[in-house]
C-alpha angles and dihedrals in degrees: 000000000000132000106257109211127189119199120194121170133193129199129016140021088254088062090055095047093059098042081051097062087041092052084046096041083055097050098047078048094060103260130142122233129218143174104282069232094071131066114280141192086208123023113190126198129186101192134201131221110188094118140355094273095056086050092051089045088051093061099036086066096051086047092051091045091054086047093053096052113013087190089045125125105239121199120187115187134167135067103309085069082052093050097035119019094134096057101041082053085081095055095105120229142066094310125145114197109220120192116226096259088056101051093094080060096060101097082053086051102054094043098057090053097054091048090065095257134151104246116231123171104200085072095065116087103247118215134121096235091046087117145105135252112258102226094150101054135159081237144075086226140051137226119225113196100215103168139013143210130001137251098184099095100207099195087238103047129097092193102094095045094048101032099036136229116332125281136173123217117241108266089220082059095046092051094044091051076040096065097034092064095047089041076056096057103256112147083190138060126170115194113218136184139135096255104010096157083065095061116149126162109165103298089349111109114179098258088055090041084052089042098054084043099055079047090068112105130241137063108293145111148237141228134175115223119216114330140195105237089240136073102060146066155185090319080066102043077047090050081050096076089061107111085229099070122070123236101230129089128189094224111189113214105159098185139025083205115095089184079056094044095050086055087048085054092234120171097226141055125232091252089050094058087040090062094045092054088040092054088050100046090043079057104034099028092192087039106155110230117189116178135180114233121186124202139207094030101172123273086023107152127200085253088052087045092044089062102047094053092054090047087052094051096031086059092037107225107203087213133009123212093210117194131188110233107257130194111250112195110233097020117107096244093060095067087045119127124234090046094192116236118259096234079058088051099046095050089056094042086058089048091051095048093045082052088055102052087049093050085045096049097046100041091056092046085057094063093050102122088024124097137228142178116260118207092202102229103164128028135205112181111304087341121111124207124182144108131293129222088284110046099263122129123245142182136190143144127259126173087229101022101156128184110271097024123138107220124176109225130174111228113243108164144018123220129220136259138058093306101039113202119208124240118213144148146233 
């Protein structure tokens, strides 16, 4: 019989980059692949390490894991094995630990180990691209790592320190993955990395990297995962008029407060983003802007708060990542002094999500009587659900509505709750 795997990943796009070209290197390898929900012979867990949630998530699923199968192999990846190897060791059971550089490694891995081998890591080849293009996925889209690392050092960031010094993918390599994936049959790419504004292979910078990969030909589109709001100018406000490219940016601000964002160790002001997503929207009216906040940063005063909030509903995010500030070991912010108490982060997290939901409600309102082209992703009967060109969820019938599909649908209608879809019609 064969080997069943279950894959399940926490944190970033990159992560899910990376967990997308291992679930396609096991099932070209002959695995079967199961839900992470179901009983397994290999589990297989790419944690995250941003906050102490993420970190508690991270060992409630390879306790669960171990629950599940108490004869299972267990393989934990990611950076919360970088952060924290020595303390996930005394988490009983069959697990191997494997760092980030050696994650492209971990079908070797497992099959070493269930060949009876000694596992030794110095005999797997290291490197952040080693991996394959993910052309079987659990998804519509596909994720392209572009870029790795960071070498920007906010005080309140982890990243650098898990993930390593900053490093760019070759383009030929990109194009290549690129046109594989189209070749495939993805309508859809998403290129991912921790920095990727600061792309730079050789004479490669990451608006001429977007703009070869718009050249490729086919019928497909792109979308850029989270960014920093530097790197990049007008060429790319310019890039961003090509009908292959998708009108919506997650834009990560963190704070409105210039006096918070000089103690983050940003490189921007907030009149400086403001500009940037000015210049955008003066261009792309209906433009869709996401952003991260993070809230409690130490020493962040009501006054500091009370900025941010008026930035998040003045640009108008459709929807806002918010994080509580977490305490990360080794970063600067860790050893500063006025740690603000958890009852006060909570209370500004709430305001920041309930910002959010209002942003969110009234943005897609906005597009009813508008259209937008649906890549069908889910199907019920002869109903299509999927995302438009900005980012926005939308759902509508059609007698031969198929997974994959691009379908362009007016938007008639918008739903209820806290992620509202849009109804709309062909």
């Amino acid at each position: 019989m064969r080997q069943s795997v279950a894959f399940k990943t926490l944190g970033c796009r990159l992560n899910q980059s990376e967990t997308e070209s291992l679930f396609s290197e096991f099932h070209h390898a002959g695995y079967k692949i199961v839900k992470f929900s179901n009983i397994a012979d290999i589990y297989i867990i790419n944690t995250c390490t941003v906050t102490n949630h993420s970190d508690k998530k991270s060992r409630n699923l390879i306790n669960q894991a171990l629950h599940k199968n108490n004869h299972a192999l267990v393989v934990v990846t990611g950076c919360m094995v970088n952060n924290y190897r020595e303390i996930l060791k005394d988490i009983p059971g069959s697990v191997y630990y494997v760092e980030n550089k050696f994650k492209s490694s971990i079908l070797q891995i497992v099959e070493a180990h269930l060949h009876g081998e000694v596992v030794r890591y110095n005999i797997f080849q290291p490197g952040v691209f080693n991996f394959i293009s993910a052309d079987t996925t659990s998804r519509t889209r596909s994720i392209i790592k572009i870029q790795d690392g960071c070498d920007h050092y906010c005080t309140f960031c982890i990243v650098p320190y898990v993930r390593g010094r900053a490093v760019s993918r070759p383009a030929r390599d990109i194009i290549r993955n690129t046109s594989n994936i189209i070749d495939s049959g993805y309508r859809e790419i998403v290129l991912t990395g921790v920095n990727i504004g600061r792309y730079k292979y050789e004479k490669t910078d990451f608006e001429d990297l977007i703009e070869k990969i718009l050249s490729i030909a086919g019928d497909f589109r792109v979308r850029i995962s989270s960014i920093e709001p530097y790197g990049f100018g007008d060429k790319f406000i310019s890039l961003l008029s090509h009908p292959k490219l998708m009108p919506h940016l997650h834009l990560c601000m963190q704070s409105g407060s210039d006096r918070i964002l000089l103690k983050m160790r940003r490189a921007y002001s907030l009149s400086d983003y403001r500009a940037f997503t000015d210049k955008i929207r003066n261009t792309y009216a209906d433009f869709n802007f996401t952003t991260d906040i993070l809230v409690g940063f130490p020493g962040e005063t009501d006054e500091d708060f009370n900025a941010t909030s008026t930035a998040a509903r003045e640009i108008g995010f459709s929807h806002i990542h918010t994080f509580k500030y977490s305490r990360r070991k080794g970063t600067i912010a860790d050893k500063m002094p006025d740690q603000v108490p958890e009852k006060i982060k909570n209370e500004r997290s709430k305001i920041i999500r309930n910002i959010s939901m209002e942003n969110k409600r009234r943005y897609r309102t906005s597009l009813i009587g508008k259209t937008q082209n649906v890549l069908v992703e889910k199907i019920r009967g002869k109903t299509g659900r999927g995302y438009g060109e900005l980012y926005v969820p939308v759902e509508f019938r059609h007698p031969q509505v198929s997974k994959n599909m691009i379908q362009k649908v007016l938007i008639t209608g918008l739903g209820e709750g806290e992620d509202p879809v849009l109804y709309g019609e062909i």
